[in-house]
C-alpha positions as CSV (number, residue, x, y, z in Angstrom):
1,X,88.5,87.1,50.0
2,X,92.6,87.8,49.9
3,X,94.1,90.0,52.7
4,X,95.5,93.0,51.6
5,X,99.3,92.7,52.3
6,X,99.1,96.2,54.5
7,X,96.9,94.7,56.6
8,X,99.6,91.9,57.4
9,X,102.0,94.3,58.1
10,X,99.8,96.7,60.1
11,X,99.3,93.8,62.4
12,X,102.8,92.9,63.0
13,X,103.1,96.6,64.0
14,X,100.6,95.7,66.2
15,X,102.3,92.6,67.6
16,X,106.1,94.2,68.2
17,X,104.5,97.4,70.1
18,X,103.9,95.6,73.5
19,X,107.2,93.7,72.9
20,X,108.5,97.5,72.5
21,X,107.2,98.4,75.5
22,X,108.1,95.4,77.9
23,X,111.6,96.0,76.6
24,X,111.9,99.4,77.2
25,X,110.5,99.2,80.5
26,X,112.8,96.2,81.4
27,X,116.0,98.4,80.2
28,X,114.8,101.1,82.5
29,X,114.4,99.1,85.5
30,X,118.0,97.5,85.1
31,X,118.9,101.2,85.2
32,X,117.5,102.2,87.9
33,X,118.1,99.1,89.9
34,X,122.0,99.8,89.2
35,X,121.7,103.2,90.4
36,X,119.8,102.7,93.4
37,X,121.3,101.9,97.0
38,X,120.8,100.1,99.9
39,X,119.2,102.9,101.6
40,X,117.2,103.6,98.5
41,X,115.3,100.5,98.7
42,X,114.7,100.8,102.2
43,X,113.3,103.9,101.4
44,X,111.0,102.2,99.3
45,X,110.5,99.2,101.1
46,X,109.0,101.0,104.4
47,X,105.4,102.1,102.6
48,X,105.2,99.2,100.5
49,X,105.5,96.7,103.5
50,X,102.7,98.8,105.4
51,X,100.8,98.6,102.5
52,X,101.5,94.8,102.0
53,X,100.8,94.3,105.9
54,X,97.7,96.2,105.6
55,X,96.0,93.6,102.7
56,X,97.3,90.5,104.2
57,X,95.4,91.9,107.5
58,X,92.2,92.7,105.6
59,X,92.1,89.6,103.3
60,X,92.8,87.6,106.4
61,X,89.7,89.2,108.1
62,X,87.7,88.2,104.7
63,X,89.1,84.9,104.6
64,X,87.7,84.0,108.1
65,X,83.9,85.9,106.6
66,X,84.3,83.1,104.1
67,X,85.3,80.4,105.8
68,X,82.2,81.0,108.2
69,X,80.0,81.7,105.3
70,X,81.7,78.4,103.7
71,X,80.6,76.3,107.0
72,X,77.7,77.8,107.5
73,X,76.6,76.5,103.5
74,X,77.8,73.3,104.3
75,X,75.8,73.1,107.7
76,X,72.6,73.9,105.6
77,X,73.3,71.9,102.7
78,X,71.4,69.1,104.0
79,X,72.0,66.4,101.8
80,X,72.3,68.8,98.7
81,X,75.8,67.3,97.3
82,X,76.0,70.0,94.8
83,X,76.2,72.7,97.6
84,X,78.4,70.6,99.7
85,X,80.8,70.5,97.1
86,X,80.8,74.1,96.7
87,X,81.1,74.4,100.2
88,X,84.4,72.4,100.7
89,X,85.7,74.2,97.7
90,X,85.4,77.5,98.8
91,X,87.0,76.3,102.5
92,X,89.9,74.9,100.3
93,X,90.3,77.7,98.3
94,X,90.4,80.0,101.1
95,X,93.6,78.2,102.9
96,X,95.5,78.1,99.7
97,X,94.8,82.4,99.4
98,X,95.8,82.5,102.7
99,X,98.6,80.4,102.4
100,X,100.0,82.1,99.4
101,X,99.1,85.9,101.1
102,X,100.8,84.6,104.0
103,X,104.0,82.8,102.4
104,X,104.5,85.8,100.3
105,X,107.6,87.5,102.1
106,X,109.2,83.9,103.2
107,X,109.4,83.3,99.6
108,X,111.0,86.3,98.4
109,X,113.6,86.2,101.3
110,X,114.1,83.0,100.4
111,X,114.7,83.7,96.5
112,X,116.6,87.0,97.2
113,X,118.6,85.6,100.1
């Protein structure tokens, strides 16, 4: 069967509305990043680092549930490779979370000066 030519153009519609958006949006944020001030952002800043402070706490608390959880499936593994593995990925992907979660801020000080 042949595609009907409006349906072509009814999905390039389609296709330039998110490209639309993330350009308006983008525009808009310049803007209001040229307007704002120093004391603006501080302004800003002060909830959103209580907030940050806050999950990095709580998804450190988590990470150490996991990690125990993780040692305790490796303990019981027995000679089970299979859950080993799974074991000594979970520890692994636990330090890189927390190493991310925790390098967060360094980062952006470092890329913002």
């Amino acid at each position: 069967m042949a595609h009907k030519p409006y349906q072509k153009t009814k999905r390039r519609r389609l296709n330039l509305l998110p490209v639309a958006i993330f350009l308006f949006l983008t525009v808009a944020q310049i803007g209001l990043v040229v307007a704002a001030t120093d004391a603006d952002f501080e302004e800003i800043l002060a909830p959103l680092t209580v907030i940050y402070d806050l999950i990095k706490y709580a998804a450190t608390i988590v990470a150490g549930l996991v990690m125990l959880f993780a040692g305790v499936t490796y303990i019981a593994s027995g000679s089970d490779p299979g859950k080993r593995e799974k074991a000594k990925n979970m520890v692994m992907y636990v330090i890189v979370g927390l190493m991310v979660i925790w390098a967060a801020p360094f980062v952006v000080n470092l890329i913002l000066g």
